[in-house]
Every structure is written in C-alpha cells, then in structure tokens.
N, C-alpha and C positions, 0 to 999 in steps of 0.2 A: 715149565714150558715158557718159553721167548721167542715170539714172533716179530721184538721189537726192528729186531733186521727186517726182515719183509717189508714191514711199514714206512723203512727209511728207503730200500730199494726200490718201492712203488711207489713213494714222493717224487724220488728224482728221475724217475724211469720217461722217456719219450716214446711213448705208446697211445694208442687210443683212448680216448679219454670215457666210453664207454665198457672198454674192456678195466680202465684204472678202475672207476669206481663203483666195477661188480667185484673186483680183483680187493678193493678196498672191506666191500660189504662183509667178503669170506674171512678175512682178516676179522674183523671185529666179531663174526657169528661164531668164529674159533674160540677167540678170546670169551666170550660169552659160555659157551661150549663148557671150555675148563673151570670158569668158578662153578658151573653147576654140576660136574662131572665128579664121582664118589670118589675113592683112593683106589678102588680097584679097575676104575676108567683112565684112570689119569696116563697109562701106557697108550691105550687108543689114542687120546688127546692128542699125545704127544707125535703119535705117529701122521695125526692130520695136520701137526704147526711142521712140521718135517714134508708132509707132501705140500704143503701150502708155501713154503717157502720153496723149494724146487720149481712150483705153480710159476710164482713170482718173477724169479730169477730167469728160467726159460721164456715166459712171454714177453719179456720186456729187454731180448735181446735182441740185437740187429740181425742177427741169425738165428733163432730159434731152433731147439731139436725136436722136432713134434712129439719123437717117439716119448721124450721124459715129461711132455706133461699131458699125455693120452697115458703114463703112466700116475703122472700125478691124481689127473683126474679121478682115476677109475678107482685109486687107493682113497682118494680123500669120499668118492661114494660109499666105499665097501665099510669104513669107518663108520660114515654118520648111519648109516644101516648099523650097526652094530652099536650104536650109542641110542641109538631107538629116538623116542620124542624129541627130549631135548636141543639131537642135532637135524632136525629137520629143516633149519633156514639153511643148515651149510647144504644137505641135498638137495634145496631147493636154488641158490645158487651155484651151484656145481650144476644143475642143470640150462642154467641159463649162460655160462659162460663156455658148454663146450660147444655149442653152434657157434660161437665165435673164435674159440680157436682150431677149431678141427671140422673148416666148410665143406 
C-alpha cells in the first residue's frame, strides 16, 4: 500500500484548510490501518488507500466531481466496517468530512 501520493497531493492542494487536515487525519488512520491489518486484510487496505486517494484527488480540484467521492466516501466506510476495530478512526473521520464535502 502507498498513499505517499495523496500526502504530496494534499500538501500542495488549495483547499480548505479544515477539509486538508481531516483529509490529512484519514491519510495517516489508513497508514495506521495497514501496519495493523493481518495478510488477509491487506486487500481491504488496500482498497481504502485507492478510495482515499480518489478522496484526495477530487476535493482538491477546482472542479470537483461529487459523484467520485460520495463514491469514495461510502467505499472507504464500507471498508472500515469491514476491518472492524482497528479501522474505526478512518469511520469516524469519514464521518466528519462528508458534511463537508456533500452539504
């Protein structure tokens, strides 16, 4: 898994700086996510650093497509439900940044 993209496109991004550093949080809860995620997690993982970077990518466009990260979102909840415990900061972040992108 490599989110290091994300992390660079959300340094240089001109976006809210509240949306950056909830946008940041999930980054590093991912990254958290996967050292503690088993061998047989690691595809889920992987599919949250994939919706998280989608995440990234779309909100910090000048034009955003809402529909891909009301895609993003809903993907990177159905994941951290599916990684149980562990991923409950990324659910609990995913809940705080979709009032912000989808008012």
């Amino acid at each position: 898994m490599n989110i290091e993209n994300s992390f660079n496109t959300l340094a240089e991004a001109k976006v809210d700086d509240d949306i950056k550093s909830l946008l940041d949080q999930l980054l590093k809860a991912i990254n958290e996510v996967n050292k503690k995620a088993t061998p047989e997690q690691a595809e889920i993982v992987e599919t949250m650093a994939q919706d998280a970077e989608t995440l990234v990518k779309e909100s910090t466009k000048t034009k955003p497509r809402r529909k891909w990260y009301e895609m993003s979102l809903e993907g990177l909840k159905d994941a951290a439900k599916n990684m149980g415990d562990i991923a409950i900061p990324v659910l609990k972040l995913v809940d705080k940044i979709t009032p912000l992108l989808l008012p």
